[in-house]
KOLMAR-623141 format. One record per atom (N, C-alpha, C): residue in three letters; z, x, y. Coordinates in steps of 0.05 Angstrom, whole numbers, plus 5000, padded with zeros to 4 digits. Each point is the difference from the previous one (the first is absolute). Layout:
# residues N
alaZXY;...
# end
This chain:
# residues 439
unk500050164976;unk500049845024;unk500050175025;unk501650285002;unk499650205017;unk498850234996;unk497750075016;unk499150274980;unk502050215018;unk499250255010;unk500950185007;unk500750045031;unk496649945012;unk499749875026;unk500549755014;unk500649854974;unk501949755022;unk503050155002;unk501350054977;unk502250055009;unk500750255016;unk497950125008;unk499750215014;unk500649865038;unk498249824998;unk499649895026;unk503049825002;unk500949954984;unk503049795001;unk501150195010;unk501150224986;unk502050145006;unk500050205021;unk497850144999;unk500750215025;unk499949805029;unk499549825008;unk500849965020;unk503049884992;unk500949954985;unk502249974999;unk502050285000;unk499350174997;unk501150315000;unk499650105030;unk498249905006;unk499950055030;unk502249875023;unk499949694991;unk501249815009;unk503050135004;unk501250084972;unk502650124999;unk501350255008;unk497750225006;unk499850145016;unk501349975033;unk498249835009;unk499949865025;unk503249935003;unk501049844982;unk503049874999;unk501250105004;unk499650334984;unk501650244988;unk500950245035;unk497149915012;unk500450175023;unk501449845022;unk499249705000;unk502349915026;unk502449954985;unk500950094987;unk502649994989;unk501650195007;unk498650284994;unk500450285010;unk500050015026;unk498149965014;unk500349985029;unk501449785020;unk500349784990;unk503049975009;unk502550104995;unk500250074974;unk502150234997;unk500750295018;unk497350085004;unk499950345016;unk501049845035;unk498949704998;unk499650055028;unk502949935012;unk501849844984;unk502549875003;unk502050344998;unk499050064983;unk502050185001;unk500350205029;unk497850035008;unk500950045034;unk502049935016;unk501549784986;unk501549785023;unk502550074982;unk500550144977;unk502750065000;unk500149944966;unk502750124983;unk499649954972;unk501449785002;unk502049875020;unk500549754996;unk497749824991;unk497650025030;unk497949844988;unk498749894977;unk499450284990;unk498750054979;unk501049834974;unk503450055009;unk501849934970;unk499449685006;unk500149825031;unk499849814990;unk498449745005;unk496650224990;unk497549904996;unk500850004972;unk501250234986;unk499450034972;unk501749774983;unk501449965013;unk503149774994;unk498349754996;unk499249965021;unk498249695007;unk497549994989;unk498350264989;unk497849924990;unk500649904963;unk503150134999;unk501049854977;unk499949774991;unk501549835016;unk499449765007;unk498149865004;unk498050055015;unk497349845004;unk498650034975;unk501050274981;unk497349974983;unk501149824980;unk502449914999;unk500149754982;unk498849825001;unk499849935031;unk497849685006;unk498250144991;unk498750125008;unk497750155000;unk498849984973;unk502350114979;unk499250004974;unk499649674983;unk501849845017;unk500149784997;unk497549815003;unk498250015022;unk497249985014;unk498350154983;unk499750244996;unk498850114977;unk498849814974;unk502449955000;unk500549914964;unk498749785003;unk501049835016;unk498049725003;unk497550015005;unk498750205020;unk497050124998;unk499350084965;unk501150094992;unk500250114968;unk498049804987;unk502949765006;unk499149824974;unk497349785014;unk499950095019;unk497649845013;unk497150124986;unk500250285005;unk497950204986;unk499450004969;unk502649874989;unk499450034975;unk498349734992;unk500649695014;unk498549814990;unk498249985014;unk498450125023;unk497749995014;unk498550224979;unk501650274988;unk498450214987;unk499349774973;unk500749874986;unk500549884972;unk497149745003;unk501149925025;unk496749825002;unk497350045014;unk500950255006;unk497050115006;unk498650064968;unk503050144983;unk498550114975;unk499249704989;unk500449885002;unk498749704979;unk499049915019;unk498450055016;unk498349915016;unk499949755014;unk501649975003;unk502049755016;unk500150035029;unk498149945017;unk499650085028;unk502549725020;unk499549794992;unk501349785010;unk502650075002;unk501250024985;unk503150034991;unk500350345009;unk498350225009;unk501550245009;unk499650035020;unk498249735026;unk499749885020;unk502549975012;unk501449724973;unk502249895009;unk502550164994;unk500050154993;unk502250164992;unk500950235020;unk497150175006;unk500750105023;unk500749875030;unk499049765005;unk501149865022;unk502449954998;unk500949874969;unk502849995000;unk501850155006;unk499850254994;unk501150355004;unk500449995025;unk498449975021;unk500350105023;unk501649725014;unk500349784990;unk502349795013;unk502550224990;unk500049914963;unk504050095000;unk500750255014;unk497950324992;unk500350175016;unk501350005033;unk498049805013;unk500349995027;unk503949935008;unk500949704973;unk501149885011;unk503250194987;unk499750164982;unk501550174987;unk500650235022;unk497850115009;unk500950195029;unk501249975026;unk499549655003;unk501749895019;unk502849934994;unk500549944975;unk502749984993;unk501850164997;unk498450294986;unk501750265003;unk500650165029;unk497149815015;unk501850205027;unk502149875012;unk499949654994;unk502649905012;unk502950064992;unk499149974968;unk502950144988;unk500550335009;unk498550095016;unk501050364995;unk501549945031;unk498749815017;unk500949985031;unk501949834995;unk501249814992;unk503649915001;unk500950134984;unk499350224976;unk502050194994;unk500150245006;unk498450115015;unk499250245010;unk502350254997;unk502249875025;unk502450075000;unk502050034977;unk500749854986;unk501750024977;unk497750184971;unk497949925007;unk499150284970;unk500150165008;unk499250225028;unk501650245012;unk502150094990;unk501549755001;unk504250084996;unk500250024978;unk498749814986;unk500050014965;unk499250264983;unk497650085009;unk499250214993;unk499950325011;unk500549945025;unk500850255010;unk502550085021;unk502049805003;unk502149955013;unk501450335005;unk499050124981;unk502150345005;unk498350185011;unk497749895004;unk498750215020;unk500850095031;unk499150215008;unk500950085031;unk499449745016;unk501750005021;unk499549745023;unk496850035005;unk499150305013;unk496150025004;unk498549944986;unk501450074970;unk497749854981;unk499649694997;unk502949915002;unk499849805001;unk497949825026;unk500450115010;unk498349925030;unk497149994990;unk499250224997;unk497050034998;unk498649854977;unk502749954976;unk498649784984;unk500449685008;unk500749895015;unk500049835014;unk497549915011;unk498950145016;unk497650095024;unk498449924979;unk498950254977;unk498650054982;unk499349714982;unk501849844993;unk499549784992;unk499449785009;unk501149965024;unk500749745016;unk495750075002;unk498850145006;unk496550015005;unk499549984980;unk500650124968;unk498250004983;unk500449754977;unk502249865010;unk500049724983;unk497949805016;unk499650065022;unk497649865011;unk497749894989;unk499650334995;unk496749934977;unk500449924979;unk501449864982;unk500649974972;unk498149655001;unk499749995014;unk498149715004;unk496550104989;unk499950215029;unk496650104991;unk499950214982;unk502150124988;unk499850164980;unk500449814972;unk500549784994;unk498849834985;unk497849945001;unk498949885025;unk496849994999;unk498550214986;unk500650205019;unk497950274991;unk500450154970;unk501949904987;unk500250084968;unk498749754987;unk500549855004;unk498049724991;unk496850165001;unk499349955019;unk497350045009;unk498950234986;unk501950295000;unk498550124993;unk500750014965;unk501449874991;unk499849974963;unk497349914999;unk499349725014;unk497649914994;unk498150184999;unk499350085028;unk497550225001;unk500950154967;unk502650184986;unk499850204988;unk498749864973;unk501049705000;unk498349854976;unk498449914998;unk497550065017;unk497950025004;unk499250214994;unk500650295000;unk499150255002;unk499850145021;unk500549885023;unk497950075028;unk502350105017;unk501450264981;unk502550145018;unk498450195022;unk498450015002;unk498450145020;unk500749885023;unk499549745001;unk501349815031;unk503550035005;unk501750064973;unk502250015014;unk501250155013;unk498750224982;unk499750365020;unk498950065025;unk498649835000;unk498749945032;unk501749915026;unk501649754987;unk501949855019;unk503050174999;unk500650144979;unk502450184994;unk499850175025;unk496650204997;unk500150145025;unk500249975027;unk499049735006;unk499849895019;unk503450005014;unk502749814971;unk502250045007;unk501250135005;unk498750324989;unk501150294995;unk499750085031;unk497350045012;unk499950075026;unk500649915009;unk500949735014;unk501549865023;unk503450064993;unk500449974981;unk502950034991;unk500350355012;unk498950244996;unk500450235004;unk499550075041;unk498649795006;unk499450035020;unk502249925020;unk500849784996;unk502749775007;unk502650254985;unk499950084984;unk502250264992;unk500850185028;unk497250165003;unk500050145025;unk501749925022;unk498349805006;unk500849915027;unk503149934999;unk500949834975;unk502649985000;unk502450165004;unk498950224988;unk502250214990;unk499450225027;unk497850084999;unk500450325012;unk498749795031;unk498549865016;unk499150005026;unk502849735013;unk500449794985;unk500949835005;unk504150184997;unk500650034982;unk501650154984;unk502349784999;unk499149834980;unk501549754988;unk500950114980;unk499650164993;unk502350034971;unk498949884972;unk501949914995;unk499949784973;unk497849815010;unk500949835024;unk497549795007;unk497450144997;unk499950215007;unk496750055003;unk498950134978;unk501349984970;unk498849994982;unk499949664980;unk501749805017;unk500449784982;unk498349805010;unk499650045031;unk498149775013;unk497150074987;unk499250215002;unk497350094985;unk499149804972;unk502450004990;unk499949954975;unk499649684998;unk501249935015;unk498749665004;unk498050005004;unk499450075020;unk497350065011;unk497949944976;unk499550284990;unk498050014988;unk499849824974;unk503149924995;unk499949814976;unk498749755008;unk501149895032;unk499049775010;unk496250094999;unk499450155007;unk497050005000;unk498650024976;unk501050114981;unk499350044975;unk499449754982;unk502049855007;unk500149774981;unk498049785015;unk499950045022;unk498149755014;unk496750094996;unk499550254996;unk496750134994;unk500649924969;unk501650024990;unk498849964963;unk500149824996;unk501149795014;unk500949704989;unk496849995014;unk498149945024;unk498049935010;unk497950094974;unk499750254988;unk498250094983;unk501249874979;unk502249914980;unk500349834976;unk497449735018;unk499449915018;unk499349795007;unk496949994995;unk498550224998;unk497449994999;unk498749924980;unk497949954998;unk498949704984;unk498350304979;unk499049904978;unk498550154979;unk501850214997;unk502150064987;unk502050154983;unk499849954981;unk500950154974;unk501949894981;unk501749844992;unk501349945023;unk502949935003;unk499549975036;unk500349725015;unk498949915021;unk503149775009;unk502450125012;unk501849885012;unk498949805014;unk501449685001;unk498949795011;unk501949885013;unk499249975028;unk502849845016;unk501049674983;unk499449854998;unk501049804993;unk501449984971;unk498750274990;unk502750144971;unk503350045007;unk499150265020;unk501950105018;unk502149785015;unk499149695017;unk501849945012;unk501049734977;unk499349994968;unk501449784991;unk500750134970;unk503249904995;unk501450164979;unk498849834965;unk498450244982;unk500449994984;unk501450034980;unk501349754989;unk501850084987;unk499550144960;unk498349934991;unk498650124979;unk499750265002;unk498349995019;unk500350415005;unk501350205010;unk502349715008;unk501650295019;unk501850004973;unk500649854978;unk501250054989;unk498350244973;unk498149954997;unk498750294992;unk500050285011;unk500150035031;unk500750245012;unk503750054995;unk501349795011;unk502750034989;unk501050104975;unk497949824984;unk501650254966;unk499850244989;unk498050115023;unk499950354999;unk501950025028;unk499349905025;unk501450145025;unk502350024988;unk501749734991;unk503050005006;unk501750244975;unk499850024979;unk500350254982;unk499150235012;unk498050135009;unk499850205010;unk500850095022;unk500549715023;unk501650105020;unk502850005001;unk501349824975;unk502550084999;unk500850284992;unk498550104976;unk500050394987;unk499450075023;unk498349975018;unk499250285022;unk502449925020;unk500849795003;unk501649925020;unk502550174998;unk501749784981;unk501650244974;unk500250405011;unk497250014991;unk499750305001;unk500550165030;unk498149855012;unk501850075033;unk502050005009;unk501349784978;unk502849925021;unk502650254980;unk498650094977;unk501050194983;unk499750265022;unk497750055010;unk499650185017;unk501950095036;unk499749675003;unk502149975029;unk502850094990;unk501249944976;unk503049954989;unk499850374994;unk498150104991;unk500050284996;unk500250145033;unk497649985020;unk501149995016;unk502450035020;unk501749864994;unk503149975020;unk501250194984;unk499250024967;unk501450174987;unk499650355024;unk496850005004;unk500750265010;unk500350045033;unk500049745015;unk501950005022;unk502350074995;unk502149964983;unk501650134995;unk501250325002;unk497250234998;unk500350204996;unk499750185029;unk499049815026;unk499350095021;unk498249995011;unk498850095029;unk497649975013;unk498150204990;unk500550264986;unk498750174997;unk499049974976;unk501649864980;unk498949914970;unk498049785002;unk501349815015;unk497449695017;unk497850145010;unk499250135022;unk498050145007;unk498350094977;unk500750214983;unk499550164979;unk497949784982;unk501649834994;unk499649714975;unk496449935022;unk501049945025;unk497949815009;unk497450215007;unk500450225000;unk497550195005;unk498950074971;unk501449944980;unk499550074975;unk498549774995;unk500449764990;unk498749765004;unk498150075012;unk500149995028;unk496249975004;unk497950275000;unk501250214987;unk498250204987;unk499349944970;unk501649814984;unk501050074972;unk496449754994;unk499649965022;unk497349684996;unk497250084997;unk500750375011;unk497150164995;unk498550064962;unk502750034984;unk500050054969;unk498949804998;unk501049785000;unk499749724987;unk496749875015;unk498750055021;unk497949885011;unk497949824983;unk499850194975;unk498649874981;unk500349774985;unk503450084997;unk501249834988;unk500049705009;unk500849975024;unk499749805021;unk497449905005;unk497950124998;unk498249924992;unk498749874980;unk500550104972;unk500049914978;unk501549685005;unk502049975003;unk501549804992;unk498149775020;unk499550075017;unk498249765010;unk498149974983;unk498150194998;unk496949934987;unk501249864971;unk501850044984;unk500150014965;unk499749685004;unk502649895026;unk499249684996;unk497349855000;unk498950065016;unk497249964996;unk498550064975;unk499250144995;unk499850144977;unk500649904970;unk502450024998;unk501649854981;unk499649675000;unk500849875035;unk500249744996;unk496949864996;unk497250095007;unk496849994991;unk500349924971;unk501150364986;unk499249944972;unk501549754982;unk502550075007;unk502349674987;unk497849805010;unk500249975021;unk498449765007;unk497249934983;unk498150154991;unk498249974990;unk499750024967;unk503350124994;unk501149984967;unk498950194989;unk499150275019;unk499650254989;unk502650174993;unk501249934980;unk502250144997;unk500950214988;unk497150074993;unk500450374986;unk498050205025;unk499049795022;unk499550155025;unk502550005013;unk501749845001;unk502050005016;unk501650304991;unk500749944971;unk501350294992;unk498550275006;unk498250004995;unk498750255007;unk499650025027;unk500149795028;unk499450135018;unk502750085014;unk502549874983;unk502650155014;unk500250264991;unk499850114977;unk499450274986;unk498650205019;unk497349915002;unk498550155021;unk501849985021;unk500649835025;unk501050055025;unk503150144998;unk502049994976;unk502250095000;unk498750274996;unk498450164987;unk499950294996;unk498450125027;unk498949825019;unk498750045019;unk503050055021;unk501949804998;unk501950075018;unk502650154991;unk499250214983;unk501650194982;unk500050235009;unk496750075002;unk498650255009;unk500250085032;unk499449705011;unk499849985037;unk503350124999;unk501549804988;unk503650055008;unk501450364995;unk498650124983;unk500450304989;unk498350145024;unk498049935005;unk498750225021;unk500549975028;unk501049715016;unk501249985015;unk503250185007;unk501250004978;unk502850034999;unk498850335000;unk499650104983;unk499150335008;unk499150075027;unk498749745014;unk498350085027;unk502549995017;unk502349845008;unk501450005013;unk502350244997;unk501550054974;unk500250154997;unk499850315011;unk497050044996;unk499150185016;unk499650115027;unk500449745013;unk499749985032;unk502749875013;unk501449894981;unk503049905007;unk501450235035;unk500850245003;unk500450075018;unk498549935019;unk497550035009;unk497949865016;unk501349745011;unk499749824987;unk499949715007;unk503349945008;unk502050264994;unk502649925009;unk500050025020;unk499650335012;unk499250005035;unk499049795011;unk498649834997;unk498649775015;unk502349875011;unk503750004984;unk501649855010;unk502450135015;unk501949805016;unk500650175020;unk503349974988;unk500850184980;unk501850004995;unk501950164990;unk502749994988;unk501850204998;unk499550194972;unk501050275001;unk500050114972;unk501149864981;unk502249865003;unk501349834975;unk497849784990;unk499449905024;unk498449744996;unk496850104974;unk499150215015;unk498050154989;unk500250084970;unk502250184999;unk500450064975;unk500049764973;unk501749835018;unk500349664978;unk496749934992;unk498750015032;unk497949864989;unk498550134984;unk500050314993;unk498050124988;unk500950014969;unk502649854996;unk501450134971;unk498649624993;unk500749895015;unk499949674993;unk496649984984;unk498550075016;unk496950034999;unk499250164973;unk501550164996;unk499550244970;unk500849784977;unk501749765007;unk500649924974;unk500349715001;unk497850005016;unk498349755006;unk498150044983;unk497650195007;unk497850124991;unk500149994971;unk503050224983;unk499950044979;unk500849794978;unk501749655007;unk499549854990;unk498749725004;unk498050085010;unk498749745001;unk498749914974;unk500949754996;unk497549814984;unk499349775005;unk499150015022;unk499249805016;unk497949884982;unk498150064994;unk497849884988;unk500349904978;unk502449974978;unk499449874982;unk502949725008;unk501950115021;unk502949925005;unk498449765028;unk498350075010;unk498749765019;unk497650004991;unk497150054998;unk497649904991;unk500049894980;unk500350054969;unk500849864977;unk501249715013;unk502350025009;unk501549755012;unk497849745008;unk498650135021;unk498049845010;unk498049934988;unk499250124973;unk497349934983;unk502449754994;unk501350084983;unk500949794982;unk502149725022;unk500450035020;unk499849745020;unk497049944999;unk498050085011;unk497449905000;unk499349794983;unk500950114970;unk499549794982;unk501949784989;unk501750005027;unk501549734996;unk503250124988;unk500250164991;unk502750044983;unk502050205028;unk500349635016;unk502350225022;unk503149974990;unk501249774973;unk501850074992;unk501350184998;unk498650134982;unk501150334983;unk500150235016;unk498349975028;unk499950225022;unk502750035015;unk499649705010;unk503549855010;unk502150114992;unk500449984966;unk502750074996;unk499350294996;unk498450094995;unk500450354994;unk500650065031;unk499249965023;unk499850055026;unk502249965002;unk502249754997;unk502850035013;unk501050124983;unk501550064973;unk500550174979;unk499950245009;unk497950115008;unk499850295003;unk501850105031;unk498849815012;unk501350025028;unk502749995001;unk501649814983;unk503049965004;unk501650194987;unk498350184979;unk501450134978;unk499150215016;unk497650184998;unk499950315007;unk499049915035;unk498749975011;unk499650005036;unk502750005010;unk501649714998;unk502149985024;unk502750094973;unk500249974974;unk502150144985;unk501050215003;unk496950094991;unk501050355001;unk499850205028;unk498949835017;unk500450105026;unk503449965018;unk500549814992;unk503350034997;unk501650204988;unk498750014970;unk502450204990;unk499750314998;unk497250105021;unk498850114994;unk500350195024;unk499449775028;unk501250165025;unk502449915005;unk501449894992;unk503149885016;unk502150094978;unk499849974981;unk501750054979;unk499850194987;unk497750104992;unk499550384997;unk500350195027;unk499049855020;unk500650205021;unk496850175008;unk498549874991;unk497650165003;unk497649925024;unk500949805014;unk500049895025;unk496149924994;unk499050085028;unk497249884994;unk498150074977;unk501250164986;unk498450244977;unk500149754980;unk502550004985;unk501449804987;unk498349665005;unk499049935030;unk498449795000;unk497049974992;unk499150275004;unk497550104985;unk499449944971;unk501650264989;unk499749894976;unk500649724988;unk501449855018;unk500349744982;unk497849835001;unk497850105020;unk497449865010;unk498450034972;unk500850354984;unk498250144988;unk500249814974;unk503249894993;unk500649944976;unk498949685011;unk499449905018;unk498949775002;unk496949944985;unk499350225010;unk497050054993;unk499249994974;unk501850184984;unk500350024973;unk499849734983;unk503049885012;unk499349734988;unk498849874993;unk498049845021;unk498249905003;unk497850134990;unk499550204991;unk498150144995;unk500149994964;unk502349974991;unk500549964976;unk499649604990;unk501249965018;unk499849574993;unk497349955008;unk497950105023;unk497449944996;unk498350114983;unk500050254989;unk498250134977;unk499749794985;unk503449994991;unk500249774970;unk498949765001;unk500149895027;unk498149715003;unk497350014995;unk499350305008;unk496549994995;unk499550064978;unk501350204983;unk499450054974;unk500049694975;unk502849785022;unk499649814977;unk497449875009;unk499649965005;unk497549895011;unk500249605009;unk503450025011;unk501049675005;unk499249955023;unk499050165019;unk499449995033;unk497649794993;unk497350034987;unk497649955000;unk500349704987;unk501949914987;unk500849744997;unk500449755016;unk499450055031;unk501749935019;unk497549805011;unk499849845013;unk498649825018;unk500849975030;unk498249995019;unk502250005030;unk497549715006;unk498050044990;unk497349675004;unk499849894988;
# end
């Protein structure tokens, strides 16, 4: 169903796309840190937090991609019409709800989760959020929109509008930070920004007539209840596990507020270097739904196996030569930031054993083949399981109770990985995933 050159054309603009993500991530990082390691520590605090919604919005884009990918494969144009229109209502109305709930609790999840931080930090994550719960409205749109385009194939357009968000967002950085010298604001208003523009150009292009898949207003403004309950029985399992998994991540988190500003700093510059290894990976996990959700859909189910095989050894090789490439140039890319020897040293030891246990590709891509084909049960519970026992477990007993402070939260990421890497093999080897129906 894919020869070499379609999935050629899927993915690298999706490798590009993540690229793109990879560098305004970094560069709001280099650029905040100008304004102080308070700053820095609490962008990195609060991007904790958002990426739960975030991950939460994700997931519901997920399961949108998976039954728009499933009826393209059975050639069902009507129904991945209405499915994608559907997507972009709950999407829309799911981003409006999470930004209301983050704005009347704004204040008490601060206290909840980071209450022992310095008074400055506390400040700056305040600032930092009070702008970026904003967009959680059009950053539902714009993950809607662009699943569709990815289940279509046509990631070429989302890389297009990514860059589009990439430059205005970096541009609006500038001005914020170094001409304006807002601080925190002038890396968080940006960020609306370009989210608000992003989502209003892709939602207009879902609208154009002769697609694949052709978003239709009068889908969009009346609730189906049939299909939203088909997108629901993938969204809501998967966004409870990824949800889950974030909020495993926030709870890890406060764990290493705990240890200081120089360990918080350390954690949050490590994070957005640690996204360069994985690029592929992140990649991968988009295209496989497609990919995967085509062949289920069309009941090619020894293409389905074989084309997760192919893309997992594809993002095996990318993840090994990446991790050597950084590696190699790791001192380089630390200078870029403006920070202390302690801080430095953390981040360069954090990054060595980042690199040396990743298994991202079989611990998240595997994951996502086998959601594609409907089996988001078994993902669900391995996802909280792993998370409650080695992520936020052993990151407890690991930095607080061994004493091994952010090191100790590392590896518990490492033995996370493991896990999961062991409960998804065994799902694919049994071969129960391919059993599954989501149409």
């Amino acid at each position: 169903m894919f020869t070499n050159e379609a999935l050629g054309k899927l993915i690298v603009p999706l490798v590009v796309e993540q690229v793109l993500v990879m560098l305004i991530g970094m560069i709001d990082t280099i650029m905040v840190s100008f304004a102080g390691e308070a700053a820095i520590s609490g962008v990195a605090l609060v991007d904790m937090i958002n990426n739960l919604f975030i991950t939460v919005l994700a997931s519901l884009a997920t399961g949108g991609a998976v039954i728009v990918s499933q009826y393209l494969g059975s050639k069902n144009k009507a129904e991945a019409d209405l499915g994608a229109s559907q997507l972009i209502l709950s999407a829309t109305l799911a981003g409006t709800g999470i930004g209301v709930f983050c704005l009347v609790f704004r204040q008490p999840m601060l206290t909840l989760f980071y209450g022992g931080v310095e008074a400055d930090v506390m400040e700056a994550c305040a600032v930092y959020f009070l702008f970026t719960l904003c967009s959680f409205l059009f950053l539902g749109l714009y993950n809607a929109g662009t699943a569709i385009f990815r289940s279509m194939q046509k990631t070429g357009t989302t890389m297009v509008v990514s860059l589009f968000m990439n430059i205005l967002n970096l541009v609006g950085n500038y001005l914020g930070v170094f001409v304006f010298q807002m601080g925190v604001a002038g890396v968080a208003i940006p960020t609306l920004v370009s989210r608000m523009a992003g989502a209003f150009l892709i939602f207009a292009l879902t609208l154009r007539p002769g697609q694949p898949v052709q978003v239709r207003c009068p889908y969009v403004l009346s609730w189906q209840g049939a299909m939203q309950r088909r997108l629901f029985r993938i969204a809501v399992p998967n966004g409870i596990e990824n949800g889950l998994f974030m909020l495993g991540k926030v709870l890890v988190t406060s764990i290493v507020a705990l240890f200081g500003t120089t360990q918080i700093a350390a954690n949050g510059v490590s994070n957005s270097l640690n996204t360069i290894a994985i690029l592929v990976v992140n990649a991968i996990n988009l295209a496989i739904v497609t990919v995967i959700g085509q062949c289920v859909g069309a009941r090619e189910l020894e293409q389905a196996r074989a084309y997760t095989k192919k893309l997992m050894k594809i993002s095996y090789v990318a993840t090994a030569a990446l991790s050597l490439l950084v590696w190699a140039i790791l001192p380089l890319l630390l200078r870029l930031y403006d920070m202390s020897d302690a801080t430095y040293t953390l981040t360069f030891h954090l990054i060595l054993i980042h690199n040396a246990l990743a298994l991202h590709p079989t611990s998240f891509n595997l994951a996502n083949a086998i959601r594609a084909a409907g089996d988001v049960r078994y993902t669900m519970w391995v996802g909280i399981a792993s998370m409650l026992v080695f992520r936020l477990g052993c990151a407890f007993l690991f930095g607080v109770g061994l004493g091994w402070g952010i090191y100790g939260v590392w590896l518990a990421m490492g033995a996370d990985w493991l896990g999961r890497f062991i409960a998804f093999l065994f799902r694919y080897h049994s071969g129960k995933w391919l059993r599954h129906r989501a149409i």
